[in-house]
C-alpha positions as CSV (number, residue, x, y, z in Angstrom):
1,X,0.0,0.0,0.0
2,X,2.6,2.3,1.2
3,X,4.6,1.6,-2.5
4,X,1.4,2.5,-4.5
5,X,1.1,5.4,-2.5
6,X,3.9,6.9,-3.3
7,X,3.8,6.0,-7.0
8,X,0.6,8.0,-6.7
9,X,2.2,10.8,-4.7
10,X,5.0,11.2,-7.3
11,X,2.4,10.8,-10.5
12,X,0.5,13.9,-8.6
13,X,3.1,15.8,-8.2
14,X,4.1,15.2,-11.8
15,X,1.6,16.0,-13.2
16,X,0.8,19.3,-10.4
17,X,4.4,20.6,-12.0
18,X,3.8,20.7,-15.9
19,X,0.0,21.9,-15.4
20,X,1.3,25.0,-13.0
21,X,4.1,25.5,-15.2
22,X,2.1,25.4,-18.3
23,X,-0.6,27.6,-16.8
24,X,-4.0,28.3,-18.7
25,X,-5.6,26.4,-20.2
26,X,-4.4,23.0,-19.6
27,X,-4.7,24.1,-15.6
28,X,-7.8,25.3,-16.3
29,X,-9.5,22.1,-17.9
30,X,-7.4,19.8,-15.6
31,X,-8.5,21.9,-12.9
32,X,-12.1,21.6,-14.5
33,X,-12.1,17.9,-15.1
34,X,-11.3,17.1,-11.6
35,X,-13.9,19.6,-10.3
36,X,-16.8,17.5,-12.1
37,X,-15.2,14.4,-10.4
38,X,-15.2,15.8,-7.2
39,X,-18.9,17.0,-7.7
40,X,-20.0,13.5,-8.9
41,X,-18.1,11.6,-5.9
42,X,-19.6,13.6,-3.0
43,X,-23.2,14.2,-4.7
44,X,-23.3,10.0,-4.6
45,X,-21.7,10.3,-1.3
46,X,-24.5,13.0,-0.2
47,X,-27.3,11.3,-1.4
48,X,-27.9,13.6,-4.7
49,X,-27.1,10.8,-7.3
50,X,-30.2,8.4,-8.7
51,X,-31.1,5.3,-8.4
52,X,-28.7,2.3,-8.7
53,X,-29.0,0.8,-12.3
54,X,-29.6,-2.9,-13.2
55,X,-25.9,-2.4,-14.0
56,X,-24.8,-1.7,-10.3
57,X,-24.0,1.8,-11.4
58,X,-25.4,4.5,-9.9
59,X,-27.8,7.0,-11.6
60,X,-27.3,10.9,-12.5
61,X,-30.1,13.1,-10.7
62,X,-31.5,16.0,-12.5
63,X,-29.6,17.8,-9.5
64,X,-26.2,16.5,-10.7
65,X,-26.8,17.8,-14.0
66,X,-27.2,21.1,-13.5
67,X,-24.5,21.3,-11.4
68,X,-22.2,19.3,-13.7
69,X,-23.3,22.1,-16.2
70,X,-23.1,24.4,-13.5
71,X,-18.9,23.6,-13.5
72,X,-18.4,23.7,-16.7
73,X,-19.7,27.1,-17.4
74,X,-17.6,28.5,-14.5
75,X,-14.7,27.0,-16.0
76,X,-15.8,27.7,-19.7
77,X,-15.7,31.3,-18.6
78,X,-12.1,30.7,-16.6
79,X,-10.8,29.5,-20.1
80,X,-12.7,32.5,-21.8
81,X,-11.3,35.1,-19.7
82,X,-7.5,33.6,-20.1
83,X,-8.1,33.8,-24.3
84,X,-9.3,37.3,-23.6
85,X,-12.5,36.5,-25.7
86,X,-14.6,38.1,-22.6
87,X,-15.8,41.8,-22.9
88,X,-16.0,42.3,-19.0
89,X,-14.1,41.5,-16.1
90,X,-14.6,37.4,-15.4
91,X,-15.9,37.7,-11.7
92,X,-19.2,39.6,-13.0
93,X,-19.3,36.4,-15.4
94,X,-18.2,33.7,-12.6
95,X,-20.6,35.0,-10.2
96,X,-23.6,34.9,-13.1
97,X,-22.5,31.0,-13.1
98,X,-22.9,30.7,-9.2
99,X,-26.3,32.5,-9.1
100,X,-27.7,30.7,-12.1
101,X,-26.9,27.6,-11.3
102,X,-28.0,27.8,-7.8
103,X,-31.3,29.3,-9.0
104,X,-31.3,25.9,-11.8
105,X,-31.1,23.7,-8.3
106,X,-33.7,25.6,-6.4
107,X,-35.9,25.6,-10.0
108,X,-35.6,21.7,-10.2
109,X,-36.5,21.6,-6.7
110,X,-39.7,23.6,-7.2
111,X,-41.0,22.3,-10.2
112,X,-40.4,18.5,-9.3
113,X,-41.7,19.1,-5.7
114,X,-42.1,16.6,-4.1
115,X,-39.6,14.4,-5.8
116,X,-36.5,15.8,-4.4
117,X,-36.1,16.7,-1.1
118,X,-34.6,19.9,0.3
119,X,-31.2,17.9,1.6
120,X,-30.7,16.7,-1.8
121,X,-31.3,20.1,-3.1
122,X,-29.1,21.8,-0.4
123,X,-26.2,19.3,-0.9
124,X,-26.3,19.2,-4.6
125,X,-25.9,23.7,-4.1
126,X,-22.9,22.6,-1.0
127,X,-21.2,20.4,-3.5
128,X,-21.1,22.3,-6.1
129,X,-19.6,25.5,-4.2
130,X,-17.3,23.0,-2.1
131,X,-15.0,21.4,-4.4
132,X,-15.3,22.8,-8.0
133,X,-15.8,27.2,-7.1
134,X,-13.0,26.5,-4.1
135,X,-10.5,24.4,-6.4
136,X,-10.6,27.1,-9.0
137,X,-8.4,29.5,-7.1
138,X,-6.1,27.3,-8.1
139,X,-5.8,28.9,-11.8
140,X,-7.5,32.1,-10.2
141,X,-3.9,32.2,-8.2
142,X,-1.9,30.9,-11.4
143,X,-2.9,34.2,-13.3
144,X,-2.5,36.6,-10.6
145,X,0.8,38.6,-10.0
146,X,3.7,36.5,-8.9
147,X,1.2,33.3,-10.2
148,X,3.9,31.0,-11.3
149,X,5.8,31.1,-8.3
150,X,3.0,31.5,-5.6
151,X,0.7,28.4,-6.8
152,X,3.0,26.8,-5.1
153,X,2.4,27.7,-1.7
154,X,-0.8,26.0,-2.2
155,X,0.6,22.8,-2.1
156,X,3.4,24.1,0.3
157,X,0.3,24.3,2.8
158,X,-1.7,21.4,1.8
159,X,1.0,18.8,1.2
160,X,4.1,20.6,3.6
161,X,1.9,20.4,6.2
162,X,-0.1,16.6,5.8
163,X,4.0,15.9,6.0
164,X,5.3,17.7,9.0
165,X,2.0,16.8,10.5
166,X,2.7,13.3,9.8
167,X,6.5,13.0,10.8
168,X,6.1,14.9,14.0
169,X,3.0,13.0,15.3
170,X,5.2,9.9,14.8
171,X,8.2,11.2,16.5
172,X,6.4,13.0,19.8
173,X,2.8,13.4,18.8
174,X,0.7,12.1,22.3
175,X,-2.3,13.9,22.9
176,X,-5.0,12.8,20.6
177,X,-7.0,16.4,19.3
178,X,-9.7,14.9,17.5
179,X,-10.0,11.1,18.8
180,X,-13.1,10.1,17.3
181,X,-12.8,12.3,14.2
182,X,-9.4,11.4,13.8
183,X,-8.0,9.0,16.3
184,X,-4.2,9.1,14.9
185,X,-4.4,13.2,14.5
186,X,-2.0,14.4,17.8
187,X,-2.1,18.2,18.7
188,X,1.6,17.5,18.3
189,X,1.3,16.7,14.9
190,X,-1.0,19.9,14.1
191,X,1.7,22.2,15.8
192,X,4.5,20.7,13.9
193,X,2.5,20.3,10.1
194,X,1.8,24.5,10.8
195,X,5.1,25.6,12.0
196,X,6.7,23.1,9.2
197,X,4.2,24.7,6.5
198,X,5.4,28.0,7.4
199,X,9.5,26.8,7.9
200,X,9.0,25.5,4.0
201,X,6.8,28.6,2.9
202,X,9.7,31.0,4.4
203,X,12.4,29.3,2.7
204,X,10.5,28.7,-0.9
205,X,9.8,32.5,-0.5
206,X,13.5,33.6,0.3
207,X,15.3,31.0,-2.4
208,X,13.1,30.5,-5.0
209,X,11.1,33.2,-5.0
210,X,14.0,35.7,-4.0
211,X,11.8,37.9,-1.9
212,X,12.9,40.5,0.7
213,X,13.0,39.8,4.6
214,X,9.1,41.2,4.8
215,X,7.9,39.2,2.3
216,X,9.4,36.0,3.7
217,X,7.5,37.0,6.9
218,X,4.5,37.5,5.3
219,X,4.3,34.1,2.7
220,X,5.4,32.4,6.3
221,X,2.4,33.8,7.5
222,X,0.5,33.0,4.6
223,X,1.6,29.3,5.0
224,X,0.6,29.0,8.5
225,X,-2.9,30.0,8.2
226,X,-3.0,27.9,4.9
227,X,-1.8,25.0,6.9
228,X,-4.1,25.6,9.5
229,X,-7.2,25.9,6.3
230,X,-5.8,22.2,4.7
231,X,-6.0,20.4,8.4
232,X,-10.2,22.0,8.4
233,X,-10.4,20.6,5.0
234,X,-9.3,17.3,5.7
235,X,-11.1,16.9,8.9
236,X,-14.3,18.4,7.3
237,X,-13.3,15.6,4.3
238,X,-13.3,12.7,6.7
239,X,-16.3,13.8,9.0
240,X,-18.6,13.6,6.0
241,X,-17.3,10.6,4.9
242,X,-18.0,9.5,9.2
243,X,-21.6,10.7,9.0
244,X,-22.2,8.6,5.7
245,X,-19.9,5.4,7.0
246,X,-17.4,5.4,3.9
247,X,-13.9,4.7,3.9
248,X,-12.9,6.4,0.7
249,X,-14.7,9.0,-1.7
250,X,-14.0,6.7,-5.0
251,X,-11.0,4.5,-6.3
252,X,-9.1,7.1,-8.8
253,X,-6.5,7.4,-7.5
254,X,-4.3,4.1,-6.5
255,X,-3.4,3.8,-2.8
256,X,-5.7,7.3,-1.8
257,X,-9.1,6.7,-3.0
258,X,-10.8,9.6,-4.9
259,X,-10.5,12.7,-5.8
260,X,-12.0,14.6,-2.8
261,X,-9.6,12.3,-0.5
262,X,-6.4,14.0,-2.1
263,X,-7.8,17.3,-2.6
264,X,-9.6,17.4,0.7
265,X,-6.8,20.0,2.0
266,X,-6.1,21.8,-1.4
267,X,-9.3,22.6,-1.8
268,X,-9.5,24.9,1.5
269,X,-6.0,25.9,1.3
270,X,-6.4,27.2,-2.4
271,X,-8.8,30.0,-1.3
272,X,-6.6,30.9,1.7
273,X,-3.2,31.5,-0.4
274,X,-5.4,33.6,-2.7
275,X,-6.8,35.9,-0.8
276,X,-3.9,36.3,2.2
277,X,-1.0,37.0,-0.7
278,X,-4.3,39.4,-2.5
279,X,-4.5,41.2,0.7
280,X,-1.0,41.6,2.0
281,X,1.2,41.7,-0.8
282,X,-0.6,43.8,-4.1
């Protein structure tokens, strides 16, 4: 298990390196491709898919649909705005795709009343802002100032910290933070994946990215919060898949399950790096 794993790991992080490096718009549809996976594997996961088939597979709701539609206009107009075919500023169109398609869900609920009930309804809306809107800060960070070096930190917080985490809750980690959430979590661990999120953030920032001695401050900062942001997002990850008595979200990925159980943290962390290094740095 531990082999395939890494195999995985490395694949990932393969793949993570020529699509930042290449930038739009093979980020974008990788980015949007993923999304719709995610979407489809915690919709079944929610309860929002159809009935099983005679097949064994499981049906696509109505619900599902829009929202799969839903992702691939936000990302259409991602794509748009980066071959500058768009005649305003992308948010006014992004935000047209969040309202529309959360007005689709709410129409499907209405007209089909009774059919679908208001969880499936609110959790086909919840999916749909969860994984694909939050993951696209990804590319949203990628075309900002500085994008090519700081996508990075995403992954810096996300992964960094899962691995200082991990290492230090081995070594030292004793008392258990979350022990029916997350029995082998230690606050131990959690102290060492922040403080190791920002250590790698500081030195990324002063090496490779060459910044000055305020700057490294600040991306360490940055790092730690982001850190803090991926350990929600995996918790929040595994406390759905507790309330619905899973182990994994799907069998993608070899030796992690699916999509939303490798991107759990990323998809958290992605909004945090945007916004901090918006906020305190332009």
């Amino acid at each position: 298990m531990f082999v395939t794993r890494l195999i995985s790991g490395i694949v990932l992080l393969i793949i993570a390196f020529g699509a930042f490096t290449l930038g739009a718009p093979v980020l974008t549809v990788l980015l949007a491709v993923i999304s719709v996976i995610g979407y489809r594997e915690l919709t079944k996961v929610l309860g929002v898919s159809g009935a099983v088939k005679e097949n064994g597979k499981v049906g696509i709701s109505p619900q599902e649909w829009i929202g799969s539609s839903g992702i691939l206009a936000y990302y259409g107009v991602l794509l748009a705005s980066h071959l500058g075919v768009l005649p305003e500023e992308p948010f006014v169109w992004l935000m047209a795709c969040l309202v529309f398609t959360l007005l689709a869900e709410l129409f499907c609920y209405v007209i089909a009343f009774p059919k679908y009930s208001a969880e499936q309804t609110g959790f086909a809306a919840f999916a749909f802002l969860y994984a694909p809107v939050m993951l696209s800060f990804i590319d949203l960070t990628r075309q900002g100032p500085d994008g090519k070096l700081l996508v990075w930190m995403i992954l810096i917080c996300s992964w960094g910290c899962d691995t200082c985490a991990y290492a230090v809750g081995i070594l030292i980690g004793k008392k258990k933070i979350f022990p029916v959430l997350s029995p082998k979590k230690s606050l131990e661990g959690c102290i060492g994946g922040v403080l190791g999120a920002a250590a790698l953030g500081a030195l990324y920032a002063g090496f490779v990215m060459e910044r000055d001695l305020t700057e490294v401050g600040i991306l360490a900062v940055v790092c730690a919060f982001g850190a803090v942001a991926s350990m929600v997002g995996d918790l929040a990850a595994s406390a759905i898949k507790r309330n619905k008595h899973i182990k994994d979200y799907g069998r993608l990925i070899p030796g992690h399950g699916g999509i939303m159980d490798r991107f759990d943290s990323v998809i958290v962390t992605a909004p945090m790096v945007y916004f901090l290094t918006a906020l305190l740095l332009h």
